[in-house]
C-alpha positions as CSV (number, residue, x, y, z in Angstrom):
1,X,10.6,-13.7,21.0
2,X,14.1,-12.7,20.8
3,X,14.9,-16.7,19.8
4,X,14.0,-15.5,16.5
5,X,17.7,-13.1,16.2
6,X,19.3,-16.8,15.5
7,X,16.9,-17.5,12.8
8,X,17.2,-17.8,9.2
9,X,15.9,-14.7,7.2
10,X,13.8,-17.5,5.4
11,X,11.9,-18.2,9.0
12,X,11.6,-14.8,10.4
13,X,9.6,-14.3,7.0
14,X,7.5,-17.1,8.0
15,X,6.9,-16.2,11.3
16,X,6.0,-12.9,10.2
17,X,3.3,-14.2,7.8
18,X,2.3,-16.2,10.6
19,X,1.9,-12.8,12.8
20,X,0.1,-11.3,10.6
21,X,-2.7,-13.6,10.2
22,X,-3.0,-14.3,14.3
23,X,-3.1,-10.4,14.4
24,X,-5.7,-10.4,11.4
25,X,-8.2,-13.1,13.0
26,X,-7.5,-11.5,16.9
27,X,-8.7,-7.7,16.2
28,X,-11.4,-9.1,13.9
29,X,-12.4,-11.1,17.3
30,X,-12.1,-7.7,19.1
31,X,-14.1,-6.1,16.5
32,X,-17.1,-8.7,16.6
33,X,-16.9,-8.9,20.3
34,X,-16.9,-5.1,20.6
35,X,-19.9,-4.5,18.2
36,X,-21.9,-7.1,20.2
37,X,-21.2,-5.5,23.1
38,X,-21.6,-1.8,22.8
39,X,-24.2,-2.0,19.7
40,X,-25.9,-5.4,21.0
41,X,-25.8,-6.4,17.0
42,X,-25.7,-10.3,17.2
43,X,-22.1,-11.8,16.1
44,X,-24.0,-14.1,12.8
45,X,-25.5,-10.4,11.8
46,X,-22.4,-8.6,11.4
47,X,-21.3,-10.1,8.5
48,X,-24.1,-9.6,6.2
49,X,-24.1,-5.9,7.6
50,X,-20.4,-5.1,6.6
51,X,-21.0,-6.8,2.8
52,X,-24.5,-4.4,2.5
53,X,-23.1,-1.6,1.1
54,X,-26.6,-0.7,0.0
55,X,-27.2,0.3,3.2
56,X,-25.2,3.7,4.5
57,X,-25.7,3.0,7.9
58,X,-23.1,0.0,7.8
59,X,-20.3,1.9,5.7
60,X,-19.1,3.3,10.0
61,X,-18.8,-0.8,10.7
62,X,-16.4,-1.3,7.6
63,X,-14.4,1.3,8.5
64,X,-14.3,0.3,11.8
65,X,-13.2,-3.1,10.9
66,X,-10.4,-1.4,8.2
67,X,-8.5,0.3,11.5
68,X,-8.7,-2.5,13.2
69,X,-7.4,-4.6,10.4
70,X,-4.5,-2.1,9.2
71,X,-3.2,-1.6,13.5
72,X,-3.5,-5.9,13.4
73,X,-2.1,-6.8,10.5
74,X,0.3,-4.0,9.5
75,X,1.4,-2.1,11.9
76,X,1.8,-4.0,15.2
77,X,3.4,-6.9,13.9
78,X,6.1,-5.1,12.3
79,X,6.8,-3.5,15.6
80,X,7.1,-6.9,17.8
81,X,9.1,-8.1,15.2
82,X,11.5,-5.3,15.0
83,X,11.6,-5.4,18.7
84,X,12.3,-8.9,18.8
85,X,15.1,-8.9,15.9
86,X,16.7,-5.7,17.6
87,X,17.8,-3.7,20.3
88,X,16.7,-0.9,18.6
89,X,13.6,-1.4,16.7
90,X,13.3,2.1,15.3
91,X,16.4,1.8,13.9
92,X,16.0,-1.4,12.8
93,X,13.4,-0.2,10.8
94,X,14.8,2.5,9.6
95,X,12.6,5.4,11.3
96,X,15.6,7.2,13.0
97,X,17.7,9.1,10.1
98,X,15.8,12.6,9.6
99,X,15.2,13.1,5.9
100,X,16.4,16.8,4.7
101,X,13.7,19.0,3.9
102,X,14.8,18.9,0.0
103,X,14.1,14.9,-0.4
104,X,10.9,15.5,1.4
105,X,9.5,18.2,-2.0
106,X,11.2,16.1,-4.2
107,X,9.4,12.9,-3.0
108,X,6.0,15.3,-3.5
109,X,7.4,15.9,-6.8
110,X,7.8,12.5,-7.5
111,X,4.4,10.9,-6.8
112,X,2.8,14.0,-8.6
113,X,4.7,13.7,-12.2
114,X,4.6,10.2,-11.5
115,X,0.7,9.5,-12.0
116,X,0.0,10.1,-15.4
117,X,3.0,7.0,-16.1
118,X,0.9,4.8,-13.3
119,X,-2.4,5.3,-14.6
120,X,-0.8,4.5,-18.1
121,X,-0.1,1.2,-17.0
122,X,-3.3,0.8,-15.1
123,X,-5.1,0.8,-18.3
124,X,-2.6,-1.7,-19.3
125,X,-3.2,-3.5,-16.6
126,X,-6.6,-3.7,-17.4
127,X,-6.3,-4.8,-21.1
128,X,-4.7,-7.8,-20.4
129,X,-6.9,-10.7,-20.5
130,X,-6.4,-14.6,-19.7
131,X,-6.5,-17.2,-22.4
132,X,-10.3,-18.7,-23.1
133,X,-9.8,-21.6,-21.2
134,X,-9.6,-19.5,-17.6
135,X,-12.4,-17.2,-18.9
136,X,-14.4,-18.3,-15.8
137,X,-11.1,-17.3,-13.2
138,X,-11.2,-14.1,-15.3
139,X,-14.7,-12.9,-14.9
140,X,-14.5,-13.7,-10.9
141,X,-11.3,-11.3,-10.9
142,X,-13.3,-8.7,-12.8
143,X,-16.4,-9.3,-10.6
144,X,-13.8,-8.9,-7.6
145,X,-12.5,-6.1,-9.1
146,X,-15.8,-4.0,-9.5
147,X,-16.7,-5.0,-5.3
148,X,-13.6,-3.3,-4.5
149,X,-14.5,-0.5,-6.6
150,X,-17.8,-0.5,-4.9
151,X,-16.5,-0.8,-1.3
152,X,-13.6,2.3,-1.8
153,X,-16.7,3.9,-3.1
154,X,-18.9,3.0,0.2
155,X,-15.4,4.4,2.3
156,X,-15.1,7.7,0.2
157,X,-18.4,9.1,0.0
158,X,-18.9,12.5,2.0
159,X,-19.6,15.7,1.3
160,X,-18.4,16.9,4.7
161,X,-15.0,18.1,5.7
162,X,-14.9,15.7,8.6
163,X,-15.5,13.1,6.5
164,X,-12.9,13.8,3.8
165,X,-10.3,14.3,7.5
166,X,-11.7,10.6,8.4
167,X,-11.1,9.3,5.2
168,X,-7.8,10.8,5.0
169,X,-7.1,8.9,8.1
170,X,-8.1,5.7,7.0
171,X,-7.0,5.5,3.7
172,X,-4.0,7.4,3.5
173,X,-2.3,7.9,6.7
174,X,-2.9,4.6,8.7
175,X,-2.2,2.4,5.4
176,X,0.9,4.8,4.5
177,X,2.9,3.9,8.3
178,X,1.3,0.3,8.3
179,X,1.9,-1.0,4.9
180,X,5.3,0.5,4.8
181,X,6.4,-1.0,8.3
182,X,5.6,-4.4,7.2
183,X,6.7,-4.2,3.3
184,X,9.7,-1.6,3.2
185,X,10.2,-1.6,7.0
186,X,10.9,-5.7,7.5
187,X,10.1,-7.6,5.1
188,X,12.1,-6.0,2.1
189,X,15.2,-6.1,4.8
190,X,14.3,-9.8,5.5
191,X,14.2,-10.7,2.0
192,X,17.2,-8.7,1.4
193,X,19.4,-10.7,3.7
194,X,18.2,-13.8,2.1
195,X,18.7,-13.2,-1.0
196,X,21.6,-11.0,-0.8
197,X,20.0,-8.5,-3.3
198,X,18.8,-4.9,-2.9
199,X,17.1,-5.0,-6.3
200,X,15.4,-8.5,-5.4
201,X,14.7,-7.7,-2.1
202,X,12.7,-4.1,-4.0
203,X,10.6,-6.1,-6.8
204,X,10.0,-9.7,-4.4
205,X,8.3,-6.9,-1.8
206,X,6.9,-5.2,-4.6
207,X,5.2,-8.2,-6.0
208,X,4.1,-8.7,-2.1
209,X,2.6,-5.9,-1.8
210,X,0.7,-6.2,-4.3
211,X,-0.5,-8.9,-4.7
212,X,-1.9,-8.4,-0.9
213,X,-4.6,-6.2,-2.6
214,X,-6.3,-9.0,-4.2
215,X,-6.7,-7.2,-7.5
216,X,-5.6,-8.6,-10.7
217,X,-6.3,-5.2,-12.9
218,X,-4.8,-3.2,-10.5
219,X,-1.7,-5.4,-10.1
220,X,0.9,-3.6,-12.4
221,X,1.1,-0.1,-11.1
222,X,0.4,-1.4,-7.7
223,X,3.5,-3.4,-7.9
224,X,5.6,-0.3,-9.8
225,X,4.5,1.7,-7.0
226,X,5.8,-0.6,-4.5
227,X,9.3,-1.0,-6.3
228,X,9.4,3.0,-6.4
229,X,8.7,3.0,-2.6
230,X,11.5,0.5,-2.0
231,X,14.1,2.3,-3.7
232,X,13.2,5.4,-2.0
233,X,13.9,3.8,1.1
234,X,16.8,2.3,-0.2
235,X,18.6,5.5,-1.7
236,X,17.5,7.6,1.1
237,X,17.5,5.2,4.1
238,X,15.0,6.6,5.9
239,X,11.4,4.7,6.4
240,X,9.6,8.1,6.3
241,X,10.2,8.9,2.6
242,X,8.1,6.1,1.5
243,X,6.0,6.7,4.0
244,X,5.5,10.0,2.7
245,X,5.5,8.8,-0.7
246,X,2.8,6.0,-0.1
247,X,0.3,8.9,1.8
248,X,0.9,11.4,-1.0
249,X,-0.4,8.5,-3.8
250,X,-3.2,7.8,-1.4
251,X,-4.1,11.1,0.0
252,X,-4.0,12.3,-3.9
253,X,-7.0,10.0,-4.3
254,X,-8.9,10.7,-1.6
255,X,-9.2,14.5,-2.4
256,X,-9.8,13.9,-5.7
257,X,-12.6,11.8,-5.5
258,X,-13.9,14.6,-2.6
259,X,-14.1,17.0,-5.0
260,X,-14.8,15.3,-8.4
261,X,-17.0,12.3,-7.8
262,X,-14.0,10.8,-10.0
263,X,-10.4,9.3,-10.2
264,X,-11.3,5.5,-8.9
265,X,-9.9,2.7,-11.3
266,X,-12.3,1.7,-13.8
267,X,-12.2,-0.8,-16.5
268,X,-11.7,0.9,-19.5
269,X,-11.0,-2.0,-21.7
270,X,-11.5,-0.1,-24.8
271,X,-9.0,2.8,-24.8
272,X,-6.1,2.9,-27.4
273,X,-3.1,2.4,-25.3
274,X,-0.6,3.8,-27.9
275,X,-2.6,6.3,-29.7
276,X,-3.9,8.6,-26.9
277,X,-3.0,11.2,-24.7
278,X,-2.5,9.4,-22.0
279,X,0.3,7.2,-23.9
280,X,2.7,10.7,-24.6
281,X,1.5,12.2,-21.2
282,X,3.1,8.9,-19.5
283,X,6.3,9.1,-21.6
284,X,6.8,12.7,-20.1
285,X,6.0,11.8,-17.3
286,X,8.6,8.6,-17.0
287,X,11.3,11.2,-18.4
288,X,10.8,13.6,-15.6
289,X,10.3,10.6,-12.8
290,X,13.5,9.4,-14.3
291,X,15.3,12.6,-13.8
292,X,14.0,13.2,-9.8
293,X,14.9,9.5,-9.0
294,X,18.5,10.4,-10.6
295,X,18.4,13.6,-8.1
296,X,17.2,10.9,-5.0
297,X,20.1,8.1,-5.9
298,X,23.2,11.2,-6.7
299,X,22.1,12.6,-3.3
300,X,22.3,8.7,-2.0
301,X,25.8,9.0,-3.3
302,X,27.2,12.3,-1.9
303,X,25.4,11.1,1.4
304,X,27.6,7.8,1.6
305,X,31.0,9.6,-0.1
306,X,30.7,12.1,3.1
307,X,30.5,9.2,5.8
308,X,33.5,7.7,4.6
């Protein structure tokens, strides 16, 4: 596919959307297929058993189905397309420089003193509400909201270590490398060279991204964490810091749920949003993310004065 180097930006975005959903429908295929096969489950039962949530013994299937989707959708195409665009894919995605060790504990810092600003404006996200006439659209986002709730809930249930390590797997690390491949990795460089914008490039991706989730309350710090992710990688050039970045946010969640029962979205339509703790704890909290993203972009700097 290396036809596609004399493209437009514009229609290697396309054909990468395109990928995506022929690598989406063919490991859902090999999922179905495979299930048939080794479990002899009948291919018109499958789905009914992966949207029963009431039943534990089906939970293993959705994962199943989550890998398969993340390698299909996320991380392969990415990969053929970097291929195809490049001599070098790893390069061209940005997966060669070696980030020094001071980014990497900064970047930990960063997601940490970051979450009290992100659920801040999760629970803005979650006060906003459409006019009357789209009440109907709004209650099937809110219905569509609380499944998703229900199904991370199905995923991170466990009270064993080696299901907390699983979890980790599937949540954290495999959507950390495939989301960030596709988002930061090509699609933010793609949009970049078409619109001739870092900053576009960030916030179009970021938009992207989340909106990819399919959830409307969740869409505001979803997308500010996907702008934070894109300038990481574009102050620090390296794919891995977002990467990192992405896996600590996820992992964070993970654990936390592990241990507490606690620390999924919920709609909490009621809170005061400038009255309450969690307002002044996300002010401190944007002060101090402020002041480690001026550390990343000075250290951007010195990095590009020393090259020249």
């Amino acid at each position: 596919m290396k036809f596609l180097r004399d493209a437009t930006p514009f229609t290697q975005i396309i054909f990468t959307l395109i990928l995506i959903l022929v690598g989406g429908i063919f490991v859902s295929l090999i999922g179905f297929v495979g299930i048939w096969l080794v479990m002899g489950i009948s291919l018109d039962a499958i789905p009914g058993m992966l949207n029963n949530l009431n039943d534990p013994g089906n939970v293993p299937l959705l994962k199943f189905f989550q890998i398969l989707q993340t390698i299909g959708m996320f991380i392969l195409p990415p990969l053929v397309l970097a291929y195809s665009l490049d001599d070098k894919p790893l390069q061209y995605l940005q997966l060669q420089r070696k980030p020094a060790g001071i980014i990497l504990v900064v970047v930990c810092a960063i997601i940490l003193i970051s979450s009290p600003l992100i659920e801040w404006c999760s629970l803005l996200n979650q006060q906003l509400a459409l006019p009357s006439w789209l009440s109907s659209l709004e209650d099937w986002m809110r219905s569509s909201e609380d499944q998703a709730t229900e199904i991370t809930k199905a995923f991170l249930s466990t009270k064993s270590v080696g299901g907390l390590m699983g979890n980790l797997v599937i949540v954290a690390v495999l959507p950390a490398i495939g989301e960030e491949l596709l988002f930061r990795g090509l699609l933010q460089q793609l949009i970049k060279k078409m619109t001739g914008s870092s900053h576009w490039a960030i916030w179009i991706t970021a938009i992207l991204f989340s909106a990819l989730h399919l959830q409307f309350f969740g869409f505001l710090p979803r997308m500010l964490l996907g702008a934070l992710f894109g300038y990481l990688l574009e102050w620090t050039g390296s794919l891995w810091i977002p990467i990192l970045a992405h896996f600590i946010n996820n992992a964070t969640g993970v654990i936390t749920y592990f241990i507490t029962g606690e620390g999924l979205e919920q709609d909490q339509p009621d809170v005061p949003l400038f009255s309450s703790p969690a307002f002044f704890w996300a002010i401190a909290s944007g002060v101090a993310l402020w002041l480690l993203l001026r550390y990343v972009y000075s250290k951007r700097i010195s990095s590009d004065a020393s090259e020249n």
